[in-house]
C-alpha positions in Angstrom: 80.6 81.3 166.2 82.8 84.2 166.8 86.6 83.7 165.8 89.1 82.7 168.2 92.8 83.9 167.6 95.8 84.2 170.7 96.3 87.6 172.0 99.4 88.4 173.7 100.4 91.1 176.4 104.2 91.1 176.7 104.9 92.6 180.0 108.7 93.4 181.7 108.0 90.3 183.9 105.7 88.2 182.3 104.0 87.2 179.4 100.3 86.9 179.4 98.3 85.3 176.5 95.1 83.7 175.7 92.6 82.4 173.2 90.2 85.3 172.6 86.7 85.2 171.1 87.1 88.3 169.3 83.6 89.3 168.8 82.1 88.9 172.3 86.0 90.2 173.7 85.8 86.9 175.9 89.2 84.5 177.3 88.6 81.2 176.5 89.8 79.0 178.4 92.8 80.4 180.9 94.8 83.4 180.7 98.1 81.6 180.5 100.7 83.3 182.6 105.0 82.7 181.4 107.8 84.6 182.9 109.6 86.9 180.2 113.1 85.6 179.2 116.4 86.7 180.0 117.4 88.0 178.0 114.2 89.3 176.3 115.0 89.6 173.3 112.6 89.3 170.0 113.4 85.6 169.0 113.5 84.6 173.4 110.4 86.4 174.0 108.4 85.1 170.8 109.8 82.0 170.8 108.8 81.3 174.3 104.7 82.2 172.8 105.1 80.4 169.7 106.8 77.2 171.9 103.3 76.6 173.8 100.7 74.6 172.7 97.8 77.4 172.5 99.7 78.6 170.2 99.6 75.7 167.5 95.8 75.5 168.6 95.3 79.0 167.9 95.3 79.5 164.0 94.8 82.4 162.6 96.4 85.9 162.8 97.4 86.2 166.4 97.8 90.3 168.4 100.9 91.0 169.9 100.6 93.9 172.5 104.0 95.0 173.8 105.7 97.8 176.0 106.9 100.4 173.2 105.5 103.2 170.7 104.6 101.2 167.8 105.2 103.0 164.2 104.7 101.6 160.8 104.8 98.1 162.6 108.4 98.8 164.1 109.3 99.0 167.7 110.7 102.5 168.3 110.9 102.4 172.4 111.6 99.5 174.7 110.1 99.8 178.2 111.4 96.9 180.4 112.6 94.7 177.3 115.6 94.1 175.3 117.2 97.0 173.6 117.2 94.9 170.5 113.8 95.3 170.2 114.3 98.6 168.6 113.5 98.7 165.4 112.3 95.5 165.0 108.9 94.4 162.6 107.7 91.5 164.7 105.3 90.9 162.3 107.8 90.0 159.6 109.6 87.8 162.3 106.5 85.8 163.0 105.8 85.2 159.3 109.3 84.8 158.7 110.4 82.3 161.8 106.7 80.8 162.2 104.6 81.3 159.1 102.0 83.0 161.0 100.4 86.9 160.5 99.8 89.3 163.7 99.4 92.7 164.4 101.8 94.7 166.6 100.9 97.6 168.9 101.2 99.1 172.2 100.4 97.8 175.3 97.9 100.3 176.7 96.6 100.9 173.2 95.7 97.1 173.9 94.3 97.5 176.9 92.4 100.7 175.5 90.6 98.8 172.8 89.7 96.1 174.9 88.1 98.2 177.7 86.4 100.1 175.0 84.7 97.4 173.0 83.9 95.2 175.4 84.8 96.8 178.9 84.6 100.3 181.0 84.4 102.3 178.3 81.6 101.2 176.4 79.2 104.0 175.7 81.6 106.6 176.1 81.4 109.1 174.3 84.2 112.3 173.8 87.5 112.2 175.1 88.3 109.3 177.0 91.6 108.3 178.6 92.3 104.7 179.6 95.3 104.8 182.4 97.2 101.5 183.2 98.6 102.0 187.0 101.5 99.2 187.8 105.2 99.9 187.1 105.0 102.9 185.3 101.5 104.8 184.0 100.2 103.0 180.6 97.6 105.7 178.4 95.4 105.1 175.8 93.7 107.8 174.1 90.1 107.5 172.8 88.2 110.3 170.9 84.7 109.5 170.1 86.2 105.6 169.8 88.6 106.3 167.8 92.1 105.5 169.3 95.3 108.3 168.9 98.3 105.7 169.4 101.4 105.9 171.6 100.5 108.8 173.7 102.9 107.4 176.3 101.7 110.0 179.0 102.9 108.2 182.2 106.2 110.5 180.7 104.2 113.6 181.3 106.1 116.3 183.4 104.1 117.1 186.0 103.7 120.8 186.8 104.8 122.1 189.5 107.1 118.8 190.1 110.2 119.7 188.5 111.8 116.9 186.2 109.6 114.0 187.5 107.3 112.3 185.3 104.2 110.8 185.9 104.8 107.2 186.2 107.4 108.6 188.7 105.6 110.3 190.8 101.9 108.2 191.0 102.5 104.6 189.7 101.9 101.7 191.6 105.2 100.8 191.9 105.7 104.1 193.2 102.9 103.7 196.1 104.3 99.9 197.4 108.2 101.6 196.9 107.2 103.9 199.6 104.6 102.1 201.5 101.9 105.2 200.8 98.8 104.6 202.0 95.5 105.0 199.8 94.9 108.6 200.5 99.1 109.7 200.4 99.0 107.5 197.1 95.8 109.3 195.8 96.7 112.7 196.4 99.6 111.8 193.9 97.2 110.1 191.5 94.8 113.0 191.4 97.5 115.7 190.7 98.0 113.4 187.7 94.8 113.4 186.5 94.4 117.0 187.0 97.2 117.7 184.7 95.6 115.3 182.3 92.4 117.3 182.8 93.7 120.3 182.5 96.0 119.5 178.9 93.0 117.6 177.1 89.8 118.1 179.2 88.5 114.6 178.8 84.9 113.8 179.4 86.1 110.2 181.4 89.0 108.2 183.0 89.4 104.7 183.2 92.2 103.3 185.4 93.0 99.7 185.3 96.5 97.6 185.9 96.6 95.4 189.5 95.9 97.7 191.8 92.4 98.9 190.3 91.1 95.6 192.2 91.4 97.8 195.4 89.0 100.4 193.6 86.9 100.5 196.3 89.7 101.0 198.5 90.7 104.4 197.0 88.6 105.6 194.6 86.0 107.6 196.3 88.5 109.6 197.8 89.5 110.7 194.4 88.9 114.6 193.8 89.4 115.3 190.1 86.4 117.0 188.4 86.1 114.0 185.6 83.8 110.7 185.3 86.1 107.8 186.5 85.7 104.3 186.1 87.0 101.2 187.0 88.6 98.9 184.5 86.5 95.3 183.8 88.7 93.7 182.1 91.4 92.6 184.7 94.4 91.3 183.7 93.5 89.9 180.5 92.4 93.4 178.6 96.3 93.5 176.8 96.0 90.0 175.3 91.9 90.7 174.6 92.8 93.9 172.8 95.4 92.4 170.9 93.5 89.8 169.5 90.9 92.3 168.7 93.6 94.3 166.3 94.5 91.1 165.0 91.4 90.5 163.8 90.2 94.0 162.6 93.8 94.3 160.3 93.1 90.9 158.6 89.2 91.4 158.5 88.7 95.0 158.3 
């Protein structure tokens, strides 16, 4: 039977988590949905995960994939969280505060894995990028399957669009903010991927976050001279990749 641990994708808004057969990169059960605390601090936002029954059901090392460059196990950015994040070695705090072991690492690097192993991406070969598109741009970076952490490239300046990032100019907040239709929204998007394209010359894009459930919506009209796929994973890839790290550091 392949193991189960808890994965968990802290978001700015929510908290998603779930029991996660590892080796098939399968939910078990539901993807359990909690609104992040205010404020969300380490001890609020952990404590409200280690509070729930999966997570006494759930031995084992659990994955932890959260909104910040992760370095030597320590938060160094907080997107949409608590400043007192920063810094912070969550593992230590869970084995400190609950006796338990995890791993800690970026969101879309999460995602990334996930989509890789068991989802989009596998079979790619090269240089693949895994884009997240909701409040800001999430990227994962994949060489040959082998992941390059915290690229953090929905902060790429645009060229051509002085000072604006990424994330700024093509998330999805971005498109509902002002009401852009697929194509106006698109045209944004693929300016993004060009610069993308242009920078690293991958060999395939996969975009996932909400809005690639309207794929079909939008991304034919897409123009950028790169294989792109849809995510498969849905909404559960963070808390799937997370338990997959989880796993691989205490199993390697």
């Amino acid at each position: 039977m392949s193991p189960q641990l808890l994965g968990v994708d802290v978001g700015g808004s929510s908290i998603k988590f779930a029991r996660v057969a590892v080796e098939r990169g399968e939910v078990v059960g539901e993807l359990v949905t909690l609104p992040t605390p205010t404020p969300s601090t380490p001890a609020n936002v952990l404590g409200a995960v280690m509070s729930h029954p999966l997570a006494t059901e759930c031995e084992g090392p659990l994955g932890l994939a959260f909104p910040a460059v992760v370095k030597a196990g320590r938060a160094r950015t907080a997107a949409h969280v608590d400043d007192s994040w920063l810094g912070v070695e969550a593992r230590a705090l869970l084995a400190a505060r609950w006796g338990r072991t995890g791993a800690f690492l970026n969101d879309a690097d999460a995602a990334g894995l996930a989509e890789m192993r068991f989802g989009a991406g596998c079979g790619a070969r090269g240089v693949v990028f895994v884009l997240t598109l909701g409040t800001g741009i999430g990227s994962a970076l994949f060489v040959d399957g082998h992941l390059a952490p915290n690229t953090e490239l929905g902060h790429l300046a645009v060229a051509g669009l002085a000072d604006t990032e990424a994330e700024a100019w093509a998330s999805a907040r971005v498109r509902a903010q002002l009401g852009l239709d697929w194509p106006a929204w698109v045209a944004r998007l693929d300016r993004v991927l060009a610069e993308l394209q242009r920078l690293f010359w991958p060999d395939v894009f996969i975009l996932g976050g909400g809005v690639s459930e309207y794929f079909a919506h939008w991304g034919h009209l897409l123009q950028v001279p790169v294989e792109v796929r849809r995510a498969a994973l849905g909404p559960a890839a963070g808390a799937i990749g997370a338990a997959i790290a989880a796993h691989e550091r205490y199993n390697p």
